[in-house]
MINUKE-323494 format. One line per field, with one value per atom (N, C-alpha, C): residue number from 0; residue in one letter; x, y, z. Coordinates in nm, 4 decimals, padded with zeros to 6 digits. Last residue first. Layout:
BEGIN
seq = (NUM | ...);
type = (a | ...);
xx = (X | ...);
yy = (Y | ...);
zz = (Z | ...);
This chain:
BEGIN
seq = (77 | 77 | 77 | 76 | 76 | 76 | 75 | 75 | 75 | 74 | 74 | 74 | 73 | 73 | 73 | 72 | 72 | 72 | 71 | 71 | 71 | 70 | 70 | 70 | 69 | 69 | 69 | 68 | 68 | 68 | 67 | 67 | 67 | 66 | 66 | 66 | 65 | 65 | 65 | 64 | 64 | 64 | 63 | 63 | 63 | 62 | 62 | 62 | 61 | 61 | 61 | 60 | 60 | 60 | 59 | 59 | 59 | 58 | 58 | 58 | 57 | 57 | 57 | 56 | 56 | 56 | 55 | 55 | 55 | 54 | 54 | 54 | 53 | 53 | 53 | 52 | 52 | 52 | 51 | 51 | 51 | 50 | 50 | 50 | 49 | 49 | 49 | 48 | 48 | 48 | 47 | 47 | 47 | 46 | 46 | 46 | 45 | 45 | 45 | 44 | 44 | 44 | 43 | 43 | 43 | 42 | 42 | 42 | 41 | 41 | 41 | 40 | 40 | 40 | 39 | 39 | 39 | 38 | 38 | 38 | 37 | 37 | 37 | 36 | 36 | 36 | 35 | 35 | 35 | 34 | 34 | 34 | 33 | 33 | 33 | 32 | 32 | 32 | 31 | 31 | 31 | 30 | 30 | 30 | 29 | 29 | 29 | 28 | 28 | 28 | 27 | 27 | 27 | 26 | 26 | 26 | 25 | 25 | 25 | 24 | 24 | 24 | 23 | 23 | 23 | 22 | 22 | 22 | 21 | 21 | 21 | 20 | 20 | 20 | 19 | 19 | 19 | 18 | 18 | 18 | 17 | 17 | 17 | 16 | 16 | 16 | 15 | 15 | 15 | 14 | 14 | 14 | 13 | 13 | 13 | 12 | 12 | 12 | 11 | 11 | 11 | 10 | 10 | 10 | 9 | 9 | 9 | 8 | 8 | 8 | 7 | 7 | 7 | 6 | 6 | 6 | 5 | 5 | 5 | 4 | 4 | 4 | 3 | 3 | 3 | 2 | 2 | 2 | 1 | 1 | 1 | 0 | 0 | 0);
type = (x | x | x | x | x | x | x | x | x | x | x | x | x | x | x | x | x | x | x | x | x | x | x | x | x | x | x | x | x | x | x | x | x | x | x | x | x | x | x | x | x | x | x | x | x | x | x | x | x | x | x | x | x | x | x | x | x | x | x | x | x | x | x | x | x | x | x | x | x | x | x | x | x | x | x | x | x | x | x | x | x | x | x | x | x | x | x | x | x | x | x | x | x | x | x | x | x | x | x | x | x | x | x | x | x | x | x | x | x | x | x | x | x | x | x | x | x | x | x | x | x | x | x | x | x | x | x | x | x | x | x | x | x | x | x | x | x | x | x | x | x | x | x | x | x | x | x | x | x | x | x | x | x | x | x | x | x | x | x | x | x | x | x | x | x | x | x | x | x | x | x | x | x | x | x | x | x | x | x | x | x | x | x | x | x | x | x | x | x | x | x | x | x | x | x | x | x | x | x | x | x | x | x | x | x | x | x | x | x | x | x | x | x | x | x | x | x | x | x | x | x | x | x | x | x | x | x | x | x | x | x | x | x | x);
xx = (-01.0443 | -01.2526 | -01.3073 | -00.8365 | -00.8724 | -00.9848 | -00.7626 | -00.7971 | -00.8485 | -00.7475 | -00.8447 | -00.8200 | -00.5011 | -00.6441 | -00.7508 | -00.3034 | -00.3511 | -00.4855 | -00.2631 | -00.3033 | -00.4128 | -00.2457 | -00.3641 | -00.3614 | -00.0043 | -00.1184 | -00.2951 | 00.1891 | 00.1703 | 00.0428 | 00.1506 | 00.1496 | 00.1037 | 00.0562 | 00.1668 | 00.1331 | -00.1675 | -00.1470 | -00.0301 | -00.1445 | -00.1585 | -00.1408 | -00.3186 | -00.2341 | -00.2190 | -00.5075 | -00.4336 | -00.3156 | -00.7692 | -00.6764 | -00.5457 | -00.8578 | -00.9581 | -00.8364 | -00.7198 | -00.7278 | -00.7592 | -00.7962 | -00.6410 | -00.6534 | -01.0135 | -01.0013 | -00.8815 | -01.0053 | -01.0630 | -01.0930 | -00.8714 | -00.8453 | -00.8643 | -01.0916 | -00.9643 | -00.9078 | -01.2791 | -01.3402 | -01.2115 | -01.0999 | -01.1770 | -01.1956 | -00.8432 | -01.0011 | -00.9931 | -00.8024 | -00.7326 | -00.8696 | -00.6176 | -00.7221 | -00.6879 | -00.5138 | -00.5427 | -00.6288 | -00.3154 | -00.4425 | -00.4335 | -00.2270 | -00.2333 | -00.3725 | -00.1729 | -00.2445 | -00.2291 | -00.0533 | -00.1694 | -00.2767 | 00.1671 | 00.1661 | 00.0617 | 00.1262 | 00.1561 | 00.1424 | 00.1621 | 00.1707 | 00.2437 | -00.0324 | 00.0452 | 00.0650 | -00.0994 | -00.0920 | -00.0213 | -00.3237 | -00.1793 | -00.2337 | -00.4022 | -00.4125 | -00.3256 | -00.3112 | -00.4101 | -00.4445 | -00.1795 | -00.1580 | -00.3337 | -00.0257 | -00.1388 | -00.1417 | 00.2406 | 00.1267 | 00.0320 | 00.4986 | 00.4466 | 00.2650 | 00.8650 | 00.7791 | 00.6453 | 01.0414 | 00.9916 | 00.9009 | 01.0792 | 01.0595 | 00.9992 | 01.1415 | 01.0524 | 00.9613 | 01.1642 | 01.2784 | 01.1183 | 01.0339 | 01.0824 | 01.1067 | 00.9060 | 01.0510 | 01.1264 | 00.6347 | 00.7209 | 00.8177 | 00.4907 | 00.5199 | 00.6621 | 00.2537 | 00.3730 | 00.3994 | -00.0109 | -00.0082 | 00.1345 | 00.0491 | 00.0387 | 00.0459 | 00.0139 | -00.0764 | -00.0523 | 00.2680 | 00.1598 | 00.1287 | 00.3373 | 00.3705 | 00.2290 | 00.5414 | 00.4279 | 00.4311 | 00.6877 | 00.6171 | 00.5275 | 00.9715 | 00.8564 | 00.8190 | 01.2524 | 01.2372 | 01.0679 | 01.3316 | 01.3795 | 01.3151 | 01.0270 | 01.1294 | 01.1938 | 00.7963 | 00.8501 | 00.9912 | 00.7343 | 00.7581 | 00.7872 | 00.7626 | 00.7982 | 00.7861 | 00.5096 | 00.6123 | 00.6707 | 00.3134 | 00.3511 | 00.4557 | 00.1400 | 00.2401 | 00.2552 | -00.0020 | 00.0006 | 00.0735 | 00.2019 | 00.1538 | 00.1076 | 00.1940 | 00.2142 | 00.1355 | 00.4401 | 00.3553 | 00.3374 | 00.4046 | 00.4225 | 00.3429);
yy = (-01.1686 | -01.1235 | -01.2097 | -01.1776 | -01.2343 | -01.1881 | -01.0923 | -01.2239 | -01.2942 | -00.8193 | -00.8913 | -01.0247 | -00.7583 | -00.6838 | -00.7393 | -00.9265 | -00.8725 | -00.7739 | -00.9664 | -01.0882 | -01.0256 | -00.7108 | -00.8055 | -00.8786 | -00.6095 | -00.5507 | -00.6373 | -00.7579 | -00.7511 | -00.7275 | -00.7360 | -00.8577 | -00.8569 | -00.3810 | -00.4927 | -00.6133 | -00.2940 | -00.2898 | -00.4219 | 00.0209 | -00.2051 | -00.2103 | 00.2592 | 00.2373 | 00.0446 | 00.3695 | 00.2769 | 00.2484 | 00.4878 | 00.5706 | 00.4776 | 00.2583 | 00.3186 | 00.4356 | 00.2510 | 00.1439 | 00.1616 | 00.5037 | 00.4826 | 00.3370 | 00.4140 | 00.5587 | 00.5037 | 00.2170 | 00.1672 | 00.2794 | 00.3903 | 00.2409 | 00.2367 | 00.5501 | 00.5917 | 00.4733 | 00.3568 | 00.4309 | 00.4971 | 00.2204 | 00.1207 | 00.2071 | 00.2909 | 00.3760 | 00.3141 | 00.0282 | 00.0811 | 00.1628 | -00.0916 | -00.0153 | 00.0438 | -00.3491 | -00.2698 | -00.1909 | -00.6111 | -00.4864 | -00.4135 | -00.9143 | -00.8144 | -00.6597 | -01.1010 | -01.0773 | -00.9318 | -01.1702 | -01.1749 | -01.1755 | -01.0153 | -01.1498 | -01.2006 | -00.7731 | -00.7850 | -00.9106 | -00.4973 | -00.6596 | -00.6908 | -00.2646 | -00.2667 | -00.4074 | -00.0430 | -00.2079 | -00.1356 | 00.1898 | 00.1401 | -00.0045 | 00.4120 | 00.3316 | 00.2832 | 00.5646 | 00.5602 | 00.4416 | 00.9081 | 00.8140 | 00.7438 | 00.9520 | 00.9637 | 00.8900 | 00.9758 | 01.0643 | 01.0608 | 00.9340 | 00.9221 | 01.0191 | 00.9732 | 01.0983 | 00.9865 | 00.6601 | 00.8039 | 00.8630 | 00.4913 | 00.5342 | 00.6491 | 00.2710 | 00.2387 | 00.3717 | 00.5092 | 00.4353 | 00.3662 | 00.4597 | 00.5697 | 00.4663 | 00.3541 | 00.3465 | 00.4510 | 00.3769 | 00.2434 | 00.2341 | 00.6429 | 00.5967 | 00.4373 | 00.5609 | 00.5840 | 00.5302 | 00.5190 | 00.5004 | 00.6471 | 00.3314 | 00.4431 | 00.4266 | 00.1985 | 00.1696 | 00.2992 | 00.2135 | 00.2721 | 00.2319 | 00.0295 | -00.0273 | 00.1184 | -00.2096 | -00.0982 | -00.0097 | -00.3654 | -00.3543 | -00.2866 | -00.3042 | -00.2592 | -00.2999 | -00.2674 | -00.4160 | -00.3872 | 00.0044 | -00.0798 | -00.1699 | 00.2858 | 00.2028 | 00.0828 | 00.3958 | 00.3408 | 00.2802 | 00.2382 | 00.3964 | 00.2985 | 00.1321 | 00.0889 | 00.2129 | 00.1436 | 00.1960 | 00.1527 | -00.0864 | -00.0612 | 00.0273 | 00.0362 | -00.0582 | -00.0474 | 00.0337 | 00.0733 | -00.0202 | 00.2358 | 00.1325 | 00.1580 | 00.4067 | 00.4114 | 00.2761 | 00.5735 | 00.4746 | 00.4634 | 00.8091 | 00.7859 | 00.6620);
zz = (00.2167 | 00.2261 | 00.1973 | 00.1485 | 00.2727 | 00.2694 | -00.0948 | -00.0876 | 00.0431 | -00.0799 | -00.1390 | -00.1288 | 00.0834 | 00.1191 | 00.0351 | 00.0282 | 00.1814 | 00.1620 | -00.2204 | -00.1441 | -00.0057 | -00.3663 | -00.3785 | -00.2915 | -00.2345 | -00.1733 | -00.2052 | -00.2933 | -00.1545 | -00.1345 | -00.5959 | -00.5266 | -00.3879 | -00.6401 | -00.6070 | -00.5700 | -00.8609 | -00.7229 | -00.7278 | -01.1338 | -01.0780 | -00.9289 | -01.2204 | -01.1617 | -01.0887 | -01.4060 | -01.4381 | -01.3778 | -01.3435 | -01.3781 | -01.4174 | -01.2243 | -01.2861 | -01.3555 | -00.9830 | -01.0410 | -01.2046 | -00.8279 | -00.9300 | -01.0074 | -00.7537 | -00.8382 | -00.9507 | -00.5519 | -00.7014 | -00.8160 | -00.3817 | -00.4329 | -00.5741 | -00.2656 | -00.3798 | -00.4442 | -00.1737 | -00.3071 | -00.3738 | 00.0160 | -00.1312 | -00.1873 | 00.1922 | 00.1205 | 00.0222 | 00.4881 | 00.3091 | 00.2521 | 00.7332 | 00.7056 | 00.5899 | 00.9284 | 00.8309 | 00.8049 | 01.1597 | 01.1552 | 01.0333 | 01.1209 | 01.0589 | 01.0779 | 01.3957 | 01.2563 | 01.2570 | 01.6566 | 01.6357 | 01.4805 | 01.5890 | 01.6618 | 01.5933 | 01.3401 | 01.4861 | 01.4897 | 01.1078 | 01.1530 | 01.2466 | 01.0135 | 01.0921 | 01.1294 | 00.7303 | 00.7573 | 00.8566 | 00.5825 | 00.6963 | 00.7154 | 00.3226 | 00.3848 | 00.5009 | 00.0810 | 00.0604 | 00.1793 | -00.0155 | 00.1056 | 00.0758 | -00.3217 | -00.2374 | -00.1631 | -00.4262 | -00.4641 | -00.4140 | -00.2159 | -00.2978 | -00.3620 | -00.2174 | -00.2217 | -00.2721 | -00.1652 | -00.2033 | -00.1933 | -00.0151 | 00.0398 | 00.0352 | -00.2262 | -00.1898 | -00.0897 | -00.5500 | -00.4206 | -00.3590 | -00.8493 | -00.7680 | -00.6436 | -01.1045 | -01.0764 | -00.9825 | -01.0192 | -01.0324 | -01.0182 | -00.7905 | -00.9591 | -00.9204 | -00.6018 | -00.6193 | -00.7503 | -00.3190 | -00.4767 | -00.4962 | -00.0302 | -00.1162 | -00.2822 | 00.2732 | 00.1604 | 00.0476 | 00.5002 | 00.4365 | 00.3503 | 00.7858 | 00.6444 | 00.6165 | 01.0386 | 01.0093 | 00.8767 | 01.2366 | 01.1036 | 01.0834 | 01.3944 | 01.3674 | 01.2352 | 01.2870 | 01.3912 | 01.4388 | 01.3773 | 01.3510 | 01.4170 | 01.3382 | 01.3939 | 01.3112 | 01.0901 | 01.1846 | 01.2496 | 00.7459 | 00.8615 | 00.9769 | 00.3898 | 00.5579 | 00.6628 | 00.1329 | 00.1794 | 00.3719 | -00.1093 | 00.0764 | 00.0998 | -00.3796 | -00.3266 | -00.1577 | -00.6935 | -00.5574 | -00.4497 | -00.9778 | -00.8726 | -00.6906 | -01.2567 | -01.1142 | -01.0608 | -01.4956 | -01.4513 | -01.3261 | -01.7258 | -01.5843 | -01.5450);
């Protein structure tokens, strides 16, 4: 089982608003995933977020990769 951590979409049409979850690779974007680990919400203004570093760096540690999306937006802006 492989798993990544990736963004799933909630919300309305034409809303950005986005969960932070760890989800196996070859499952839908929307699917079932294994642990809620955060929320992006992107507005005018910038991006509001909030992500648990200590589960974060659990599954990291358990061997799950984080998506493109999720390295830029939460580690490169620190």
């Amino acid at each position: 089982m492989s798993l990544v951590v990736r963004l799933t979409k909630v919300g309305r049409r034409g809303e950005s608003k986005f969960r932070v979850v760890v989800i196996e690779k070859r499952s839908r974007r929307d699917g079932k995933p294994v642990e809620l680990l955060g929320w992006l919400i992107k507005t005018t203004k910038g991006p509001t977020s909030e992500i648990n570093k200590e589960r974060y760096s659990y599954w990291l540690s358990k061997g799950a990769r984080p998506s493109d999306s999720i390295r830029k937006l939460f580690f490169e802006r620190s």
